[in-house]
C-alpha positions in Angstrom: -7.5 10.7 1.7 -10.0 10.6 4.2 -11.6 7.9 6.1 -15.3 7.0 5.3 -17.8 4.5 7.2 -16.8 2.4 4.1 -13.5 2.7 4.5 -12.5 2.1 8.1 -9.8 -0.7 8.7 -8.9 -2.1 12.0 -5.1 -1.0 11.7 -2.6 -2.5 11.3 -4.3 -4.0 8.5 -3.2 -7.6 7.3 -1.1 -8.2 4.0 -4.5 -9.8 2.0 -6.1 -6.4 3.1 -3.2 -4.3 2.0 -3.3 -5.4 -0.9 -6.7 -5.6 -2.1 -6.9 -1.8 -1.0 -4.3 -1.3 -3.5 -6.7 -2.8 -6.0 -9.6 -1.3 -5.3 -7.7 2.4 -5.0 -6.0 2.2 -8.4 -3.2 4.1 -9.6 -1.9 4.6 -6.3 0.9 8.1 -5.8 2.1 8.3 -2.5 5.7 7.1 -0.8 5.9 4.3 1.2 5.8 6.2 4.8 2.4 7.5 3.9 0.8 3.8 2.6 2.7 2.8 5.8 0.6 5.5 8.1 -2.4 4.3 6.2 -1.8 0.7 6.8 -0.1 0.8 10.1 3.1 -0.9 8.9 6.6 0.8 9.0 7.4 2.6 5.3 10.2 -1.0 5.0 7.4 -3.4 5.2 5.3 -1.6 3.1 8.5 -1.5 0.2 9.5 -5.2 1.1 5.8 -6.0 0.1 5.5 -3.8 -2.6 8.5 -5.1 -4.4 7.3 -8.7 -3.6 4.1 -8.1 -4.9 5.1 -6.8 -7.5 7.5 -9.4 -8.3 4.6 -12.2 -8.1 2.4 -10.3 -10.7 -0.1 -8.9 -8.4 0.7 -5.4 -8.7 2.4 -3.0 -11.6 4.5 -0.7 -9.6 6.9 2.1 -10.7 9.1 3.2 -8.6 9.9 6.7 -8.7 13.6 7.6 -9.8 15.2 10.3 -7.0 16.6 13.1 -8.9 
């Protein structure tokens, strides 16, 4: 993903804006290190929050199985 004039965050961004980037992004497919580089939060925040998120309703998320 690149960055646009439209879509330039002050990093590291804040929970509220994590969040509604999700939202507005979709069907998201990357691991948790990359949202993490995107976001500016370590790849364990970003699962502690997905998971939480998640658990509250706010997001569907699917873990992907290691095989």
């Amino acid at each position: 993903m690149r960055s646009s004039a439209t879509n330039v965050h002050q990093l590291p961004l804040s929970e509220d804006q994590a969040l509604a980037w999700l939202r507005v992004q979709g069907r998201v497919t990357v691991t948790a290190a990359e949202l993490g580089r995107r976001w500016g939060w370590h790849r364990q925040r970003v699962g502690r929050r997905l998971r939480s998120w998640h658990m509250g309703g706010e997001i569907q998320w699917f873990e992907a199985e290691k095989t």
